[in-house]
CHARMM-style PDB file with segment names, atoms N, HN, CA, C and O in Angstrom:
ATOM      1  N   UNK     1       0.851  -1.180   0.000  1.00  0.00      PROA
ATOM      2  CA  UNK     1       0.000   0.000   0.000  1.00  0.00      PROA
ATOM      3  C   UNK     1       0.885   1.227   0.000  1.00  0.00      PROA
ATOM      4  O   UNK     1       1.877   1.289   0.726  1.00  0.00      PROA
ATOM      5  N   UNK     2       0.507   2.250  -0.853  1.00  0.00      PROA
ATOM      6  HN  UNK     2      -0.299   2.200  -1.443  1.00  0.00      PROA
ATOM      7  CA  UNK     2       1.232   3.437  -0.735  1.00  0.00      PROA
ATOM      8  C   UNK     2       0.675   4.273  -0.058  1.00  0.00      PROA
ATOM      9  O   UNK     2      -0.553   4.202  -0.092  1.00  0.00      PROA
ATOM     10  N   UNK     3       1.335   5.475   0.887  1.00  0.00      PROA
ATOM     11  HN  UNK     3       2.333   5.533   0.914  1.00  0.00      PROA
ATOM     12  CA  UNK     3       0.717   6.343   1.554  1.00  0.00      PROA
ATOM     13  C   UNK     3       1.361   7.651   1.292  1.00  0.00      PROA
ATOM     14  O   UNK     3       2.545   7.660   0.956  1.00  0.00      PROA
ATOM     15  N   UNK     4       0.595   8.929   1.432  1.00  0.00      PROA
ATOM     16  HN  UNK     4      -0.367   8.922   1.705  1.00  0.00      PROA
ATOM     17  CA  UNK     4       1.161  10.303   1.579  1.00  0.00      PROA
ATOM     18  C   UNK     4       0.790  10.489   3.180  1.00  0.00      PROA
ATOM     19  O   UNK     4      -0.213  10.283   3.864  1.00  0.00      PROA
ATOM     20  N   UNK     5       2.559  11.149   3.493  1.00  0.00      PROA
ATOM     21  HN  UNK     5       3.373  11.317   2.937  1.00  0.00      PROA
ATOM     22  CA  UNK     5       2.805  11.322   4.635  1.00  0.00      PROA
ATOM     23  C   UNK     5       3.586  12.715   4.869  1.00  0.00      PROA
ATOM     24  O   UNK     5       4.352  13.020   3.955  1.00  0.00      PROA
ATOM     25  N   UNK     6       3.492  13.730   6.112  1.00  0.00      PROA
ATOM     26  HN  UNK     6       2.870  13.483   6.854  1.00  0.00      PROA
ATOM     27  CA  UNK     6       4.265  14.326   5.550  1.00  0.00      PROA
ATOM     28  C   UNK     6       5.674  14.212   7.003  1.00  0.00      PROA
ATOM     29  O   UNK     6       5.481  13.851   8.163  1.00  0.00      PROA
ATOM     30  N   UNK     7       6.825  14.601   6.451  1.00  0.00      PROA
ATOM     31  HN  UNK     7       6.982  14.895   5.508  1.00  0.00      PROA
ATOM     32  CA  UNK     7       8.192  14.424   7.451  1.00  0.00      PROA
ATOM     33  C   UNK     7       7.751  15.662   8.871  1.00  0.00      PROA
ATOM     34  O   UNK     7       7.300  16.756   8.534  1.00  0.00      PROA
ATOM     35  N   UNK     8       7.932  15.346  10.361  1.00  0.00      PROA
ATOM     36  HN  UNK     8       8.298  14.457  10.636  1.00  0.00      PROA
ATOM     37  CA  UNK     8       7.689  16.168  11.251  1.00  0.00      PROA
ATOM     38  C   UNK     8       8.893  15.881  11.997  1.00  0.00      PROA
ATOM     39  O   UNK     8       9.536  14.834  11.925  1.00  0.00      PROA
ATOM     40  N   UNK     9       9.242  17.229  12.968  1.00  0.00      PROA
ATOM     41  HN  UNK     9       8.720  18.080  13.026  1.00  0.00      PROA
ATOM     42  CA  UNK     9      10.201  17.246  13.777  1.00  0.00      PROA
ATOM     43  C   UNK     9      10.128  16.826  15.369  1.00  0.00      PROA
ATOM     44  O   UNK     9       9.502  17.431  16.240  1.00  0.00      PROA
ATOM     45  N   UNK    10      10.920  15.647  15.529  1.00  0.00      PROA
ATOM     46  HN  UNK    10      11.429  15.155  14.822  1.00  0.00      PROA
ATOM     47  CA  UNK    10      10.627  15.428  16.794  1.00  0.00      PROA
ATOM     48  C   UNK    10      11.926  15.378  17.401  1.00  0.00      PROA
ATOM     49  O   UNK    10      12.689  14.491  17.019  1.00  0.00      PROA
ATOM     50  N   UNK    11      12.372  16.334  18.445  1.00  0.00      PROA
ATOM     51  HN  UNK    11      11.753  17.055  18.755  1.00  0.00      PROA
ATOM     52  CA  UNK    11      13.240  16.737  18.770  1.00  0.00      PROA
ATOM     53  C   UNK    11      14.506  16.804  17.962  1.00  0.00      PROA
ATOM     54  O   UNK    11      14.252  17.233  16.837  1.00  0.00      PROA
ATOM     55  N   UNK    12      15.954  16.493  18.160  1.00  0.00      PROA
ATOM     56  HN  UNK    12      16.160  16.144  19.074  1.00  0.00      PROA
ATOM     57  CA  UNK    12      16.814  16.574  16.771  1.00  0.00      PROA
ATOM     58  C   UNK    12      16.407  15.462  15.728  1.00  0.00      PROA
ATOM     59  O   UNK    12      17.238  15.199  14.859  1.00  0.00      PROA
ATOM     60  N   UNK    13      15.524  14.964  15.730  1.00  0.00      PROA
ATOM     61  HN  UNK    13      14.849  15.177  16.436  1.00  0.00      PROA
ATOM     62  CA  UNK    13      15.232  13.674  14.580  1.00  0.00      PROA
ATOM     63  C   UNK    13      14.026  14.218  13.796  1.00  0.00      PROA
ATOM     64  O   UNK    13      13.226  15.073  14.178  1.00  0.00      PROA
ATOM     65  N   UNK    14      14.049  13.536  12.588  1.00  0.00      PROA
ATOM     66  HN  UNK    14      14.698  12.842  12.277  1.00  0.00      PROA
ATOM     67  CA  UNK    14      12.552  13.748  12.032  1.00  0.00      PROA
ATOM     68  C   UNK    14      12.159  12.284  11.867  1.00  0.00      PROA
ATOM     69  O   UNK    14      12.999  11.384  11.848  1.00  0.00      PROA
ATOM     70  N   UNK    15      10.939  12.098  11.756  1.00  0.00      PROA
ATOM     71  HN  UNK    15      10.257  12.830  11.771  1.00  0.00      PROA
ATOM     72  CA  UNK    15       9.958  11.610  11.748  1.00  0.00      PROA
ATOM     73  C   UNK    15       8.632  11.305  10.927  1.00  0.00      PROA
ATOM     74  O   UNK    15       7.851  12.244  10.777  1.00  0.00      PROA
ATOM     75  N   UNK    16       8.311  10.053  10.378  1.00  0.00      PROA
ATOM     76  HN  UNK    16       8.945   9.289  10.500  1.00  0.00      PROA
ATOM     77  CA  UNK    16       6.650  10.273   9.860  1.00  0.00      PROA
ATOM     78  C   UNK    16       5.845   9.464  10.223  1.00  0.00      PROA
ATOM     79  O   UNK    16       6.243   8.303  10.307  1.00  0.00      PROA
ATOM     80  N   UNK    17       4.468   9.758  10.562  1.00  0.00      PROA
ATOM     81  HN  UNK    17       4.144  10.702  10.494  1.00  0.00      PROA
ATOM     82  CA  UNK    17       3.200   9.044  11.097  1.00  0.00      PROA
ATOM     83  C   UNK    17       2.649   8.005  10.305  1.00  0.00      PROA
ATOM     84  O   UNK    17       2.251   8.449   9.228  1.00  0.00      PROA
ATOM     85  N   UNK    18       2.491   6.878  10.431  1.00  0.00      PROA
ATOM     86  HN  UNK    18       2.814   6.517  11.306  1.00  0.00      PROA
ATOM     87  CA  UNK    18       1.883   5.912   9.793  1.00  0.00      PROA
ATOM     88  C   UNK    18       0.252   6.098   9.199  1.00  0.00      PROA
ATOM     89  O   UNK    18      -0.460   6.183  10.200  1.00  0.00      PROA
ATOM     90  N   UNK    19      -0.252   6.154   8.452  1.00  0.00      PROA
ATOM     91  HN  UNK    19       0.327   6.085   7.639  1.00  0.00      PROA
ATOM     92  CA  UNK    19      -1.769   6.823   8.429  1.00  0.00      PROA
ATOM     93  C   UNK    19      -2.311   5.396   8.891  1.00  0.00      PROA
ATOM     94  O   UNK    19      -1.725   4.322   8.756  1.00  0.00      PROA
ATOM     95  N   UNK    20      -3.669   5.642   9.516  1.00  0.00      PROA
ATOM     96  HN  UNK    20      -4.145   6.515   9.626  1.00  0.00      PROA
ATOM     97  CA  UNK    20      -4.511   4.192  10.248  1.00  0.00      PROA
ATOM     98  C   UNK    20      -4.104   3.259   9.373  1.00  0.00      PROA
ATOM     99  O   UNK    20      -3.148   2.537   9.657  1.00  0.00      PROA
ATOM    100  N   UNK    21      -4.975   3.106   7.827  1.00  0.00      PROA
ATOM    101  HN  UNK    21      -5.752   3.692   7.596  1.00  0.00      PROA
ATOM    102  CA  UNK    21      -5.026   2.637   6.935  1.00  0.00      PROA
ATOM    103  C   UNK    21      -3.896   1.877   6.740  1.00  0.00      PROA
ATOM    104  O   UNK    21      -4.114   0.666   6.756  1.00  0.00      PROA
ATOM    105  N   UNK    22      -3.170   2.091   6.626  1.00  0.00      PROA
ATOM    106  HN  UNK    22      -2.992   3.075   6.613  1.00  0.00      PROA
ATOM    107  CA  UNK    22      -1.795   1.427   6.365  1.00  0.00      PROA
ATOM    108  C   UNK    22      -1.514   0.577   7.895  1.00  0.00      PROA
ATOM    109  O   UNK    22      -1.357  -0.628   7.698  1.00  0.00      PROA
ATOM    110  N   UNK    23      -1.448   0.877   8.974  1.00  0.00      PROA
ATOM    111  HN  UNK    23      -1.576   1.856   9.134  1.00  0.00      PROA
ATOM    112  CA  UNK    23      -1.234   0.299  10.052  1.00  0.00      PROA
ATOM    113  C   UNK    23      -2.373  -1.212  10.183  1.00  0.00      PROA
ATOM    114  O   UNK    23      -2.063  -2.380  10.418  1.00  0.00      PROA
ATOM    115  N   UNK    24      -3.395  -0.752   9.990  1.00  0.00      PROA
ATOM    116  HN  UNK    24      -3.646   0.197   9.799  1.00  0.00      PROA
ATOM    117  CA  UNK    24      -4.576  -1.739   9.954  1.00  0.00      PROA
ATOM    118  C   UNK    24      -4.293  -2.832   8.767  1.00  0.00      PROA
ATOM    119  O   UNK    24      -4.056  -3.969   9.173  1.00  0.00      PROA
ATOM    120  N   UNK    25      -4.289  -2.633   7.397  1.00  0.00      PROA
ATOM    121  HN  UNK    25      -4.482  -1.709   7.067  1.00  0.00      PROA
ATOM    122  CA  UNK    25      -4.053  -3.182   6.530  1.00  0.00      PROA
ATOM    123  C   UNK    25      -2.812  -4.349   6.479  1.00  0.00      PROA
ATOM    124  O   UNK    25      -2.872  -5.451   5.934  1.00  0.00      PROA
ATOM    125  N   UNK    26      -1.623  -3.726   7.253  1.00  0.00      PROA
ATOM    126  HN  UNK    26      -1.574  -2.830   7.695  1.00  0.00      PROA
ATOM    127  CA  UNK    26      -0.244  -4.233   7.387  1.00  0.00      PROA
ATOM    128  C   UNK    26      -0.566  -5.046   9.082  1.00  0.00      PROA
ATOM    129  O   UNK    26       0.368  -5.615   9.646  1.00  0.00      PROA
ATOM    130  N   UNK    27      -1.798  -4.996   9.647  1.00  0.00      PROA
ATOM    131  HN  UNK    27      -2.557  -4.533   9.188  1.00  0.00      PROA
ATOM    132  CA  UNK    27      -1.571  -5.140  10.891  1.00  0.00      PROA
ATOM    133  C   UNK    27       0.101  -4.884  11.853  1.00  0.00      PROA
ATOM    134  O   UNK    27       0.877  -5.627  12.455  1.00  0.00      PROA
ATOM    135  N   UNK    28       0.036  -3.591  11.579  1.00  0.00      PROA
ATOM    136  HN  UNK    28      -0.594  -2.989  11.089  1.00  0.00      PROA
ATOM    137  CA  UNK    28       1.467  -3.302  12.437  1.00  0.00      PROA
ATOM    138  C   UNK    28       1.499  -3.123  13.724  1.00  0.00      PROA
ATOM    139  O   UNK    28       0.485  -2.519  14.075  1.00  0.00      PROA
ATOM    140  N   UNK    29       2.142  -3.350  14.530  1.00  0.00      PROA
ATOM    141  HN  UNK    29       2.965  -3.842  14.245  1.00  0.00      PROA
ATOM    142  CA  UNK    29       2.339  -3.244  15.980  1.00  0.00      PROA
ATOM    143  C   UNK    29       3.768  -2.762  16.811  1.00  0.00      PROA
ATOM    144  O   UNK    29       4.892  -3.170  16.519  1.00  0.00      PROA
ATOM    145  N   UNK    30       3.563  -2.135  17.529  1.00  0.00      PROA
ATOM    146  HN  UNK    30       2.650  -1.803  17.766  1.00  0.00      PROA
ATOM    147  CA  UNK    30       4.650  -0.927  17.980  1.00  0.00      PROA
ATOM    148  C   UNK    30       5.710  -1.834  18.434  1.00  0.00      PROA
ATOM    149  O   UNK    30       5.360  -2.638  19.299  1.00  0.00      PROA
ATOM    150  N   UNK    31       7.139  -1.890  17.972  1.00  0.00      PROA
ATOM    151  HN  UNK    31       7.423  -1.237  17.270  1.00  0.00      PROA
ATOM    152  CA  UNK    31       7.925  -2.482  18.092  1.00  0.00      PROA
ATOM    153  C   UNK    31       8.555  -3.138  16.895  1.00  0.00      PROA
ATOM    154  O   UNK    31       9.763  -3.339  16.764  1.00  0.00      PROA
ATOM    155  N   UNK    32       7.405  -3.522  15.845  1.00  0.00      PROA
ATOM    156  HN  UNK    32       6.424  -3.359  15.951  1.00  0.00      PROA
ATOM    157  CA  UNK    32       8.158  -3.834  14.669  1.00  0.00      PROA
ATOM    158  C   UNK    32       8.583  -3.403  13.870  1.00  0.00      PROA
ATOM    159  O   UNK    32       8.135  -2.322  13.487  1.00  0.00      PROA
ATOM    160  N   UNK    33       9.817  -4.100  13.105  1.00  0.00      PROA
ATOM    161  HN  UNK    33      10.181  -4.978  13.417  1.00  0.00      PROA
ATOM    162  CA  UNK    33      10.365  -2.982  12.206  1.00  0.00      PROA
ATOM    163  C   UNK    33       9.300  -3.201  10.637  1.00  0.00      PROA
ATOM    164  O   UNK    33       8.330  -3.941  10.482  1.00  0.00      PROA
ATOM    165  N   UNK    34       9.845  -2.401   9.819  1.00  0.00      PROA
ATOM    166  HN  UNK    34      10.634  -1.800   9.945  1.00  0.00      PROA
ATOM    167  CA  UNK    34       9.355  -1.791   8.661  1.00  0.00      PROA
ATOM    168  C   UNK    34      10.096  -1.590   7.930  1.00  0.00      PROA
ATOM    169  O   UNK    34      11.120  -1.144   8.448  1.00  0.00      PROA
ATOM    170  N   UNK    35      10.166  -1.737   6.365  1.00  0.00      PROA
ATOM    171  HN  UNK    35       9.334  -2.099   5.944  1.00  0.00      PROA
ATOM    172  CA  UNK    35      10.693  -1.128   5.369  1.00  0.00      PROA
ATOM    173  C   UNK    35      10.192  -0.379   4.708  1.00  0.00      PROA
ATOM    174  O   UNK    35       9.119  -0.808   4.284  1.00  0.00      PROA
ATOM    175  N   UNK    36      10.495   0.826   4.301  1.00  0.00      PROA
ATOM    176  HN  UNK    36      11.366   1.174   4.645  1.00  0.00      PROA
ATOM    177  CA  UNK    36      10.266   2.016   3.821  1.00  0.00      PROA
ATOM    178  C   UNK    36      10.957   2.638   2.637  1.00  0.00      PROA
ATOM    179  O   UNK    36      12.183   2.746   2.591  1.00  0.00      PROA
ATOM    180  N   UNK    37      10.154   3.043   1.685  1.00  0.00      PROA
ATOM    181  HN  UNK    37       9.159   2.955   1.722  1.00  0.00      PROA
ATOM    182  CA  UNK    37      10.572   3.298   0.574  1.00  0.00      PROA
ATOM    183  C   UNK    37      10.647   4.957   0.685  1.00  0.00      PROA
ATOM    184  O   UNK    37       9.559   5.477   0.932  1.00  0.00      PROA
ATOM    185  N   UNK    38      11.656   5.766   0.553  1.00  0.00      PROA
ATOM    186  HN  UNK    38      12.540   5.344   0.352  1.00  0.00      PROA
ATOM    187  CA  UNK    38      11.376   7.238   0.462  1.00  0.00      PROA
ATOM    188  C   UNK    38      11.707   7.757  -0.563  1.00  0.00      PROA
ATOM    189  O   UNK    38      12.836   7.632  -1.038  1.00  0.00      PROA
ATOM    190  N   UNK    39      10.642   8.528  -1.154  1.00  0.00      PROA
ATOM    191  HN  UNK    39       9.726   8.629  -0.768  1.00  0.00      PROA
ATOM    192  CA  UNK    39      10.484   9.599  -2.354  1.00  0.00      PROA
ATOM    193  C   UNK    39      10.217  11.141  -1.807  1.00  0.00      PROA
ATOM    194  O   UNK    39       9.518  11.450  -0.842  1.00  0.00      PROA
ATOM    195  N   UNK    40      10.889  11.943  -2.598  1.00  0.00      PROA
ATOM    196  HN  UNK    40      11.456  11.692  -3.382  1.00  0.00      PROA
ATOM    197  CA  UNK    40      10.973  13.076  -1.855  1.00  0.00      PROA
ATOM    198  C   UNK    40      10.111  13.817  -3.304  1.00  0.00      PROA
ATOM    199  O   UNK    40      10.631  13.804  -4.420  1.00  0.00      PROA
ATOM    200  N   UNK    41       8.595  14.499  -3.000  1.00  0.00      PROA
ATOM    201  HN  UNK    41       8.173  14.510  -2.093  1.00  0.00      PROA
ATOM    202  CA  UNK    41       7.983  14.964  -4.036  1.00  0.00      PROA
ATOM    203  C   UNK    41       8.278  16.736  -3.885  1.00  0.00      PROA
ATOM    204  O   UNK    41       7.877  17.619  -3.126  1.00  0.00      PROA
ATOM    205  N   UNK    42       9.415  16.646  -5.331  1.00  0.00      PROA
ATOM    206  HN  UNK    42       9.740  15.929  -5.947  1.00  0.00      PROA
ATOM    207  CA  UNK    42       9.647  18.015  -5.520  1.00  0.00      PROA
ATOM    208  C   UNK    42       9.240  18.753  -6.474  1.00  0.00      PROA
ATOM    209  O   UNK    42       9.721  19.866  -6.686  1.00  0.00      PROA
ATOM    210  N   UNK    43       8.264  18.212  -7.203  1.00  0.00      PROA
ATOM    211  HN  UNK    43       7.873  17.307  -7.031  1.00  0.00      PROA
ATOM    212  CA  UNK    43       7.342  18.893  -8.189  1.00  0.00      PROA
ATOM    213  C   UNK    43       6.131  18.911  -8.749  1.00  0.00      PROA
ATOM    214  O   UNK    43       5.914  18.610  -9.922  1.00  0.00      PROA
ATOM    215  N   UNK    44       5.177  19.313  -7.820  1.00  0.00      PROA
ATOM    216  HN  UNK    44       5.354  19.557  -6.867  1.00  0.00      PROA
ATOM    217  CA  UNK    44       3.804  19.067  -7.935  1.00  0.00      PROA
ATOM    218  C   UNK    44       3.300  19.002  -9.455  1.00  0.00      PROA
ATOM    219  O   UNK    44       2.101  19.191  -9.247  1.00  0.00      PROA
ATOM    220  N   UNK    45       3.377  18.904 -10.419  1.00  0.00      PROA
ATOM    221  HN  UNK    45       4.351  18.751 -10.588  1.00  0.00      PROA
ATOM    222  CA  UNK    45       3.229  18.640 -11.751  1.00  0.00      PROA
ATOM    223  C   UNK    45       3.536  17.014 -11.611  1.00  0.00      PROA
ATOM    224  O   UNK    45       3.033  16.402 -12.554  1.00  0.00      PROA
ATOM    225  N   UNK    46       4.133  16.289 -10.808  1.00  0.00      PROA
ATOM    226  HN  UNK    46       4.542  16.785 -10.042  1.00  0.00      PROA
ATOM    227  CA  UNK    46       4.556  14.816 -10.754  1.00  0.00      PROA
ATOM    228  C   UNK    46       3.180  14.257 -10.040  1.00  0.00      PROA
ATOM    229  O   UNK    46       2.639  13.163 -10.201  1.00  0.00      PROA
ATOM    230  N   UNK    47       2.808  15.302  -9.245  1.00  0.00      PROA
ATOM    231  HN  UNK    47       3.247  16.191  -9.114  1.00  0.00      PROA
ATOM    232  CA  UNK    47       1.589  14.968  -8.606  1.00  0.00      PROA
ATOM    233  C   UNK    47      -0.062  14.285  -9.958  1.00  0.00      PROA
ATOM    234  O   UNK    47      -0.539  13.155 -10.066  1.00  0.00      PROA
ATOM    235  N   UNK    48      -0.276  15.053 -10.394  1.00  0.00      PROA
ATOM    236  HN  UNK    48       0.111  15.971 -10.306  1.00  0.00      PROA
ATOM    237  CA  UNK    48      -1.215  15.214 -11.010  1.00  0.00      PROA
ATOM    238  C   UNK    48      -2.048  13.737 -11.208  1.00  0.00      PROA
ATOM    239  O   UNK    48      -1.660  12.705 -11.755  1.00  0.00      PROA
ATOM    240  N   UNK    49      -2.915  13.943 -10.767  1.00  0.00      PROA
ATOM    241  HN  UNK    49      -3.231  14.781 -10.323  1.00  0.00      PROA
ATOM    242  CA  UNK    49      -3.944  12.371 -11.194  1.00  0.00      PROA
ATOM    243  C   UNK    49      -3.506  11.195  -9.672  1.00  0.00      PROA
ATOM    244  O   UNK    49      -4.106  10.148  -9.429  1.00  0.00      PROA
ATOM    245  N   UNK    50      -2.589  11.639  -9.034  1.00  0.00      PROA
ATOM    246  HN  UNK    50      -2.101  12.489  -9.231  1.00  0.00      PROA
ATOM    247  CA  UNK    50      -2.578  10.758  -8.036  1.00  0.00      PROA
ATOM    248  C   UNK    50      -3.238  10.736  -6.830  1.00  0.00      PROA
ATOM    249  O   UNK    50      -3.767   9.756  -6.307  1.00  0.00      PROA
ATOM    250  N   UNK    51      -3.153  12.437  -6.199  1.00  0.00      PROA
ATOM    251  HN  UNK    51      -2.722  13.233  -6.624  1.00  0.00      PROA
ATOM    252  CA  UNK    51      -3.581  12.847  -4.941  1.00  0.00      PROA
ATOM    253  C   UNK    51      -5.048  13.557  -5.222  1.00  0.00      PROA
ATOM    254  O   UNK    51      -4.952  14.516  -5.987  1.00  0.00      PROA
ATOM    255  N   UNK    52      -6.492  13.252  -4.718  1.00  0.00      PROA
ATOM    256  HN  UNK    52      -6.569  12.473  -4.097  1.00  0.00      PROA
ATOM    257  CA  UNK    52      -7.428  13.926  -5.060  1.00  0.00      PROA
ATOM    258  C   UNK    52      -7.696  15.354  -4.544  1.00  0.00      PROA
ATOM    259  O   UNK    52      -8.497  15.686  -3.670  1.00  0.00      PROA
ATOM    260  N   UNK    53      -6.773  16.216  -5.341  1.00  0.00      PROA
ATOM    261  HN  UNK    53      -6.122  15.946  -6.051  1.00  0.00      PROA
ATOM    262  CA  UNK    53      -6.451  17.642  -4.104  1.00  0.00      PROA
ATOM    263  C   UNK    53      -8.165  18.714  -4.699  1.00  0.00      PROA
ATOM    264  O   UNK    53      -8.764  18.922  -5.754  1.00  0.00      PROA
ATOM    265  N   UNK    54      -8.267  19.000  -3.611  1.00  0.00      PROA
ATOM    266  HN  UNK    54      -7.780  18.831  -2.754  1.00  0.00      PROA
ATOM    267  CA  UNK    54      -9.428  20.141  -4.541  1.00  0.00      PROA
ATOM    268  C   UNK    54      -9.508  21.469  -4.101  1.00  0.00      PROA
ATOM    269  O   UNK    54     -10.431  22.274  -4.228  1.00  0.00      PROA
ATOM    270  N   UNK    55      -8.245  21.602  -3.486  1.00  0.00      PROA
ATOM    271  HN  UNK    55      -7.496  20.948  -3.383  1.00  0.00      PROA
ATOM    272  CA  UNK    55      -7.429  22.957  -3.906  1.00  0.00      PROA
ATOM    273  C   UNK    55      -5.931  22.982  -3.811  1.00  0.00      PROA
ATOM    274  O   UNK    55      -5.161  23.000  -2.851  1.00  0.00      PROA
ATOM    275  N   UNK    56      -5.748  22.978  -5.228  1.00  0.00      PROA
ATOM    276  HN  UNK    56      -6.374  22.964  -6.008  1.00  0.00      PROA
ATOM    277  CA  UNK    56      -3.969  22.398  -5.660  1.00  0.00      PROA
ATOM    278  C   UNK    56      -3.589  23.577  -4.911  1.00  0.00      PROA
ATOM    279  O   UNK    56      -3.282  23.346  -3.742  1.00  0.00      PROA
ATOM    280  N   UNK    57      -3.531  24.802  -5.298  1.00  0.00      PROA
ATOM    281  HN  UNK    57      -3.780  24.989  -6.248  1.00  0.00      PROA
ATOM    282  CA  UNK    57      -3.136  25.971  -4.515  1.00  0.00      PROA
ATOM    283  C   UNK    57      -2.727  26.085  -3.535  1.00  0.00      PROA
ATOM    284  O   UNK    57      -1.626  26.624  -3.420  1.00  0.00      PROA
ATOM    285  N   UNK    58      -3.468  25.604  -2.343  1.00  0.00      PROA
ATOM    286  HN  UNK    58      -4.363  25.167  -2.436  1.00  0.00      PROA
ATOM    287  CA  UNK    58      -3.456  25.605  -1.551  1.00  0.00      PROA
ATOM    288  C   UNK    58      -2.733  24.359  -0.713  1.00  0.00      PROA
ATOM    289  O   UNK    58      -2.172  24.535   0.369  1.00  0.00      PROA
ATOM    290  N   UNK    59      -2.829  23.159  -1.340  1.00  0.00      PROA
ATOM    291  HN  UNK    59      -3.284  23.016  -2.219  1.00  0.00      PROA
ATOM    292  CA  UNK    59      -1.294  22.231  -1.334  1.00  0.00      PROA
ATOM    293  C   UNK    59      -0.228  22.833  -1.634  1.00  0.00      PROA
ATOM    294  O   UNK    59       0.590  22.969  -0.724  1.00  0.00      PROA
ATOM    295  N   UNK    60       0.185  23.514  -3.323  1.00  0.00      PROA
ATOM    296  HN  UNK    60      -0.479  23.403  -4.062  1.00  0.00      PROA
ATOM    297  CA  UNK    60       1.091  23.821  -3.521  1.00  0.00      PROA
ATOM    298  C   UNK    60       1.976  24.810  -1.989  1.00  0.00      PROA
ATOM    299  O   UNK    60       2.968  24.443  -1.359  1.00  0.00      PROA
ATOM    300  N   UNK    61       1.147  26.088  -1.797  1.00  0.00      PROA
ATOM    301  HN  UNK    61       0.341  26.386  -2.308  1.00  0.00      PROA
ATOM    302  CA  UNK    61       1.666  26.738  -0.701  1.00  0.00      PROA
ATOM    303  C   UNK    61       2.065  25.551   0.376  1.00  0.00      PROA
ATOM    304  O   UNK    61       3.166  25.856   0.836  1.00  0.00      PROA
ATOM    305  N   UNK    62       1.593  24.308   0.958  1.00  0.00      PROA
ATOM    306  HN  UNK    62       0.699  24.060   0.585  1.00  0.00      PROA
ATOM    307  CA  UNK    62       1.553  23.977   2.151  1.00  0.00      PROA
ATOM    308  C   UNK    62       2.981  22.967   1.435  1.00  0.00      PROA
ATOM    309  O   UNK    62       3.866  22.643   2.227  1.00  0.00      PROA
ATOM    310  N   UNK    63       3.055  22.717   0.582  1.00  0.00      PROA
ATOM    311  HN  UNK    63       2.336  22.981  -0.062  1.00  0.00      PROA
ATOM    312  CA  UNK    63       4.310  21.748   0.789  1.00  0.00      PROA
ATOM    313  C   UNK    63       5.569  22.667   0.590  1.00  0.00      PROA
ATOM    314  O   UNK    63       6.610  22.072   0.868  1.00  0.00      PROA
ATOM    315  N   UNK    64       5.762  24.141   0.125  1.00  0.00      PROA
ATOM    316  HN  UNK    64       4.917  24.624  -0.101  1.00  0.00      PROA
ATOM    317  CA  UNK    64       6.745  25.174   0.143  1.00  0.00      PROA
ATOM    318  C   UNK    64       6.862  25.530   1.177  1.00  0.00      PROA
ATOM    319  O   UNK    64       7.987  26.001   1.348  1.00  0.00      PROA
ATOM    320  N   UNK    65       5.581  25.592   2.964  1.00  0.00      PROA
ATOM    321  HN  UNK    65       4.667  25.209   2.826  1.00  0.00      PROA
ATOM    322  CA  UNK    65       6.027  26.209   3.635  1.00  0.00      PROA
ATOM    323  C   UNK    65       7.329  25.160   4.026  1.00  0.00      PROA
ATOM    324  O   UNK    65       8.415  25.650   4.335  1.00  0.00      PROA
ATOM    325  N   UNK    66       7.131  23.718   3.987  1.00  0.00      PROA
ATOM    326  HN  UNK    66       6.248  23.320   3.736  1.00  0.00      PROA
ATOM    327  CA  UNK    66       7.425  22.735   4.621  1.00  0.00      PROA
ATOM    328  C   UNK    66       9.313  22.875   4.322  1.00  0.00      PROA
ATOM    329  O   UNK    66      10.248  22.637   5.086  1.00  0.00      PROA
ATOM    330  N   UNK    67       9.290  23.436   2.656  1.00  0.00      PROA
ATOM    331  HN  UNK    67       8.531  23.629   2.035  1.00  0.00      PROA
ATOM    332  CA  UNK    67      11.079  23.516   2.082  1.00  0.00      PROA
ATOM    333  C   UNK    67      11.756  24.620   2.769  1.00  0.00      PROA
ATOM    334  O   UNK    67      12.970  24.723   2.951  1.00  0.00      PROA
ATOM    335  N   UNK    68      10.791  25.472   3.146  1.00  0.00      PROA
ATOM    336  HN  UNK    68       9.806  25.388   2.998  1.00  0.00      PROA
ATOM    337  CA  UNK    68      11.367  26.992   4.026  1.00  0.00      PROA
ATOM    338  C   UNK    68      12.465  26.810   4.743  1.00  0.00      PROA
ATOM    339  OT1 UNK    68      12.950  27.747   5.377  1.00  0.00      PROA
TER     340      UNK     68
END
């Protein structure tokens, strides 16, 4: 299963949240490990037809504040 997630700061480390969906599906449980594939989306034009956004705009701004 693929998920959009976004990277958060937790103390000097970063971090990302598992969405339910994926936890439920994978039945995951705290302690196990995981493999993880990371893609770093740097051009919302790559986006198009994947994410059902229904205000790109307003994504676009929210993933620039994130490069700040």
């Amino acid at each position: 299963m693929n998920a959009k997630t976004t990277v958060k700061c937790w103390g000097n480390s970063l971090g990302v949240v598992l969405p339910k969906a994926l936890v439920d599906e994978e039945e995951l449980k705290e302690g196990e490990e995981v493999e993880i594939t990371v893609r770093k989306i740097s051009d919302v034009r790559s986006l198009r037809g994947k994410y059902p956004f229904k205000n790109l705009q307003h994504e676009k701004e929210k993933m620039k504040r994130g490069w700040q």
